[in-house]
SEMAR-483833 format. One record per atom (N, C-alpha, C): x, y, z; residue in one letter. Coordinates in steps of 0.2 Angstrom, whole numbers, plus 5000, padded with zeros to 4 digits. Layout:
<atoms>
XYZA;...
</atoms>
This chain:
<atoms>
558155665814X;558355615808X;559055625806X;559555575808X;560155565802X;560155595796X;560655625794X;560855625785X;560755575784X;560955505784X;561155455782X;560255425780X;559955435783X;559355415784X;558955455780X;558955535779X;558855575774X;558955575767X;559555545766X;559755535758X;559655475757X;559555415762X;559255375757X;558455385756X;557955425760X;557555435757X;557455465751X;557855525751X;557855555745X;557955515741X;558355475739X;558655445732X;558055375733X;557955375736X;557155325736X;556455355731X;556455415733X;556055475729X;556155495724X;556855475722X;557155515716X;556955445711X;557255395713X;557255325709X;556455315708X;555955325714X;555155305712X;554855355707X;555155415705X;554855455701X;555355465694X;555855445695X;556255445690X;555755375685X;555555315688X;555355255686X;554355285684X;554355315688X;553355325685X;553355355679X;553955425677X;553855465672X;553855435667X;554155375667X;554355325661X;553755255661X;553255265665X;552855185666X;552055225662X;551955155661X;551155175660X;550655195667X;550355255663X;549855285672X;549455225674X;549355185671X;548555145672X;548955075674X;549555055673X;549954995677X;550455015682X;550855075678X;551455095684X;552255035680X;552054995674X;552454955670X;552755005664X;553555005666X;553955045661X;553755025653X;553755075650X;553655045641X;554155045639X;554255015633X;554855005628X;554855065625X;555355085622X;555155145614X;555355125609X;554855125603X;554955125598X;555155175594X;555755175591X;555855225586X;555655235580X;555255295580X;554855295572X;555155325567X;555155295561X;555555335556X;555055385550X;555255455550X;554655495546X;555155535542X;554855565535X;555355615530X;555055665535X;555755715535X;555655805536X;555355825535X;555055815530X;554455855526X;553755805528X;553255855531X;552555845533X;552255805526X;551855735527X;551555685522X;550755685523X;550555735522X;549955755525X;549455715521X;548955705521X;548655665529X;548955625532X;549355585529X;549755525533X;550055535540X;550555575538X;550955605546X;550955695546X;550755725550X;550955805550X;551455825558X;551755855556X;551755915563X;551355935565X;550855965569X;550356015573X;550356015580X;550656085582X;550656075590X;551156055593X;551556045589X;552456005593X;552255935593X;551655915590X;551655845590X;551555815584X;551555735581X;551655705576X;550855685575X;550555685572X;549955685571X;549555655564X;549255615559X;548855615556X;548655555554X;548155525550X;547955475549X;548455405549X;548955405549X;549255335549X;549555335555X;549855405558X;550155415565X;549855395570X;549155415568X;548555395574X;548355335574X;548455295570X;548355225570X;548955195572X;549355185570X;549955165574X;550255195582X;549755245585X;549855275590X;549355245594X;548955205592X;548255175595X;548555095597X;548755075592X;549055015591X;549655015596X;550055035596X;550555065602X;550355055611X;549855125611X;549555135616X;549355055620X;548855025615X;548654965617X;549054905619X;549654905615X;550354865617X;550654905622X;550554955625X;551054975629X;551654985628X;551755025620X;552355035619X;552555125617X;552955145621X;553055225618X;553355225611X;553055295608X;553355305599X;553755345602X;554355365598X;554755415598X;554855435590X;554755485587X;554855505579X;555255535578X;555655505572X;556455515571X;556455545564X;556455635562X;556255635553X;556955645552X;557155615545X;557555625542X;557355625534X;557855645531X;557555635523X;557555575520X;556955555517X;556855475517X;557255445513X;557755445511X;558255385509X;558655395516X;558755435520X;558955425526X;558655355530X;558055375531X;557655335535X;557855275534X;557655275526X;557755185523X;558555165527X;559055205526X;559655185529X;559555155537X;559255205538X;559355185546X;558755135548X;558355125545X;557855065545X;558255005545X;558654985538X;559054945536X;559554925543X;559754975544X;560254975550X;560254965554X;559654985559X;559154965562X;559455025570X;559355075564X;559555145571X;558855165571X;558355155567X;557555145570X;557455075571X;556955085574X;556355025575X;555855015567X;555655065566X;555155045562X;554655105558X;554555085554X;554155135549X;553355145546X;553055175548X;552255175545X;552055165539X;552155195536X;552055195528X;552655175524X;552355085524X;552855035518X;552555015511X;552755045507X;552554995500X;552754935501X;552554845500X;552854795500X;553454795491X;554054775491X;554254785488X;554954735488X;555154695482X;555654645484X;556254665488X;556454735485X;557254775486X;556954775494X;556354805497X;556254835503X;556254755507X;555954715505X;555754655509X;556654655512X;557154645509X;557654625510X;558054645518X;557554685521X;557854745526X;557354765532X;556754725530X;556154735535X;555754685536X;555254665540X;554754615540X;553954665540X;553654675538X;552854685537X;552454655542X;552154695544X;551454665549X;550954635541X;550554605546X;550154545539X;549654575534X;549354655539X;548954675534X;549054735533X;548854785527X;548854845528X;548354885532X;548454935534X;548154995538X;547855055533X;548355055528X;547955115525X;548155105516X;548055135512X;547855135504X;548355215504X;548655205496X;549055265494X;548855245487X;549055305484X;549055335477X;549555365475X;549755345468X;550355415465X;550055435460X;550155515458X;549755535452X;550455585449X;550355595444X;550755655440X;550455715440X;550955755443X;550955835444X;551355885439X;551055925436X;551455975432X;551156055429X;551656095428X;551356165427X;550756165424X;550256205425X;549456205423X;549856265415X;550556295414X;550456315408X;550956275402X;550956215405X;551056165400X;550456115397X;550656095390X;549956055386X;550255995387X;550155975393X;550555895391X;549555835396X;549755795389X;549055745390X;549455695392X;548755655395X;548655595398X;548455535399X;548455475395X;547855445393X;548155375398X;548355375403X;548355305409X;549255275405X;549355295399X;549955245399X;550455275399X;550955265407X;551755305406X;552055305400X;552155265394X;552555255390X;552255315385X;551955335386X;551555395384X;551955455384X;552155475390X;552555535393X;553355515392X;553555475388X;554255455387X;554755515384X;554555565383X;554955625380X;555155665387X;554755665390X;554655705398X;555155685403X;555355735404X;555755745409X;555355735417X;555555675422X;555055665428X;555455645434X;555355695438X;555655705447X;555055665449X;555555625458X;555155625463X;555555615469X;555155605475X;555955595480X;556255535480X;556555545481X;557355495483X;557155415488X;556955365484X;556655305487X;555855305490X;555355345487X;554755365485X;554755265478X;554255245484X;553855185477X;553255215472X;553155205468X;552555235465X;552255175460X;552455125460X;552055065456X;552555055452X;552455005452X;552954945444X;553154985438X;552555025435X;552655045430X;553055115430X;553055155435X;553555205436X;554155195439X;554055165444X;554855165449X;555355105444X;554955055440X;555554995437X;555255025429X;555155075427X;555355095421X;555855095417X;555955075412X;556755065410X;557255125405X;556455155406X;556955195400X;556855265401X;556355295406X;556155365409X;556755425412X;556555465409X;557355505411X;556855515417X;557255515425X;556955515432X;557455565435X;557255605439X;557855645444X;557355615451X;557955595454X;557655605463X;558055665467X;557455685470X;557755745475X;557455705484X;557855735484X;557855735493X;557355735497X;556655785495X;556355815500X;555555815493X;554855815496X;554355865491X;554755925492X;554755955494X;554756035493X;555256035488X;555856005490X;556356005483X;555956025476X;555655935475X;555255925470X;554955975467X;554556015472X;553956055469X;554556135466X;554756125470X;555256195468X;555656195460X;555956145459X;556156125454X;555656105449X;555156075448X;554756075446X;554256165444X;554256195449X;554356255449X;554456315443X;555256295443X;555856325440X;556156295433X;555556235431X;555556215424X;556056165425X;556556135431X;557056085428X;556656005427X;556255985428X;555855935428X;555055955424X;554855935418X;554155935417X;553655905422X;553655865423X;553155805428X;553355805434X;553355805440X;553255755446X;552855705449X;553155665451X;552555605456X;552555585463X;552155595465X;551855585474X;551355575474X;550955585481X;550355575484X;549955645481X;549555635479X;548955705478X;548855735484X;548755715488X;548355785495X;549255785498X;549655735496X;550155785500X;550555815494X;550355825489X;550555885483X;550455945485X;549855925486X;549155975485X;549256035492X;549355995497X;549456015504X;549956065506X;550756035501X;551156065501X;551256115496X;550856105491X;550856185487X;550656235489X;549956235493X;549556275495X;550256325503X;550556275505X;550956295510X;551556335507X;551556325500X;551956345497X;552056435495X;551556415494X;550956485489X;550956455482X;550756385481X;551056385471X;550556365471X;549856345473X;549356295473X;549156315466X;549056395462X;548856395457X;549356395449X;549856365452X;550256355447X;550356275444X;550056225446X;550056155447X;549256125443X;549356095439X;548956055438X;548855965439X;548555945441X;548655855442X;548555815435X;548755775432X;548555725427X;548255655429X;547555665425X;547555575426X;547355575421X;547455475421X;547255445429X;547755435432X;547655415440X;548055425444X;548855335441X;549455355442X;549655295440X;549955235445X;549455245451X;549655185455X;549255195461X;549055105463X;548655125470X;548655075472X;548955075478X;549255015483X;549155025490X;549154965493X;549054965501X;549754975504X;549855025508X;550455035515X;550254985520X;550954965523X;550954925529X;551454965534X;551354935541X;552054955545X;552554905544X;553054935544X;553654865544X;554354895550X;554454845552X;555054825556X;555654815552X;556354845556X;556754835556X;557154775557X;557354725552X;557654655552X;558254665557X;558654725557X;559254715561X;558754705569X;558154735571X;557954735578X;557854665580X;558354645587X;558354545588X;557454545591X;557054585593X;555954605594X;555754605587X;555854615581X;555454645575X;555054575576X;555254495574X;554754455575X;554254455579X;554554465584X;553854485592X;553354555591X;553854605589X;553354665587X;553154655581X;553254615574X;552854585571X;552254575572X;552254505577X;551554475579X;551054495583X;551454535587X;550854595590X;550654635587X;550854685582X;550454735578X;550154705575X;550354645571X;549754625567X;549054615571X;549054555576X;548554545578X;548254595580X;548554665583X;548054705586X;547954745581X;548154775576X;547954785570X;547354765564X;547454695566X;546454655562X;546154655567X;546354665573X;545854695576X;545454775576X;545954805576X;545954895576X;545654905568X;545554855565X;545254875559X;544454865559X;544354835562X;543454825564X;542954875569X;543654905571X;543354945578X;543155015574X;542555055577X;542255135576X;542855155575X;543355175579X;543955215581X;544455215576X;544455165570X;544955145564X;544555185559X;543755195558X;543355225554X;543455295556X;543455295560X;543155385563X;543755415559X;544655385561X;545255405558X;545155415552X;544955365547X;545055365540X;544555415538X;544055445541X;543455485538X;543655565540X;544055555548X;544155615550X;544755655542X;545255615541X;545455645536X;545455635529X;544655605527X;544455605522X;544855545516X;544555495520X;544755435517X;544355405514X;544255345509X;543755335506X;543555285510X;543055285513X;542955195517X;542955135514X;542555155509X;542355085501X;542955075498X;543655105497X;544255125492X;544355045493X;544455025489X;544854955489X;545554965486X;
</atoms>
């Protein structure tokens, strides 16, 4: 056998498997990739690291919905006013966990329905007296962190009068919060809670309620993407579907979701 004949074999072999590693096993049809955009910091249950992989309740549903489109995820962390940047910009594709919100609408499109429910609650040192009776206006003397383009409802994030520090990261948060530069913080409960415990501070924290906000997440797309309307259309639809199916229950139960929560 020729050289000539030899190497174009090989570059034939080289091309068939450089294309498979990249295709769906069950079609042998190349996927697209979509670029996911996540904070640094683990959003437990929502998104986690475990195992070199991105894993938890929203991850897995948007990872299902994916799978079923035939489309590859790739997870991009940065610290989320990063993200929002680069959503905007359209150096990702697209983000899991969206509050709907005018400023945000401006820079993304939303699949049609939500996927999953959040919460914000007030966090603060278990050797402070400070009460709580549901209304922000309440805690108007208090000093209150959270992170940096974190939504938490009407009444906290468009506040007009709240002294507010945004920090970059939860861990910031908690640490400073910590160290007395903030009385209050605001985020999600289990991933307060998740990351104090990671912390060593679990027993230094106490929660306030009532909780002061509880809204539905959506995935949303990046407006700069010339696909966001086509990957619109698709996530939605398979989406109210994956909302019917065992496999979307089993998710929300596996990491302790309320089924009934409306």
């Amino acid at each position: 056998m020729s050289r000539h004949v030899l190497s174009v074999i090989t570059l034939f072999f080289l091309v068939f498997f450089s294309f498979a590693s990249s295709a769906s096993p069950s079609t042998g049809i190349k996927r697209s990739t979509l670029k996911v955009g996540i904070s640094e910091t683990d959003y437990y249950p929502f998104y986690f690291e475990e195992g070199g992989k991105i894993t938890g309740a929203a991850a897995e549903i948007v990872s299902a919905l994916a799978e079923q489109l035939r489309y590859e995820l790739t997870f991009k962390r940065f610290p989320w006013k990063r993200v929002q940047h680069n959503l905007a910009s359209g150096k990702i594709d697209m983000v899991m966990l969206y509050f709907k919100t005018p400023e945000r609408a401006k820079d993304v499109f939303y699949v049609e329905v939500p996927h999953i429910h959040e919460s914000s609650s007030l966090i603060t040192l278990k050797s402070r007296d400070i009460a709580f009776n549901g209304d922000i206006n309440q805690l108007s003397s208090y000093k209150f962190g959270n992170v940096n383009g974190y939504w938490h409802g009407e009444a906290y994030s468009n506040h007009p009068t709240l002294v507010k520090r945004a920090f970059s990261s939860t861990t910031e948060l908690l640490t400073v919060l910590k160290r007395g530069g903030i009385d209050i913080a605001v985020g999600n409960k289990p991933v307060l809670t998740q990351l104090a415990n990671t912390m060593g501070l679990s027993d230094q924290f106490k929660f306030l309620e009532p909780k002061i906000d509880y809204a539905p997440d959506y995935i949303a797309f990046s407006k700069a993407s010339p696909n966001a309307p086509k990957l619109v259309e698709e996530f939605s639809d398979a989406l109210k579907k994956f909302l019917k199916s065992p496999e979307y229950k089993q998710i929300l139960k596996k990491y302790g979701f309320d089924l009934k929560a409306k």
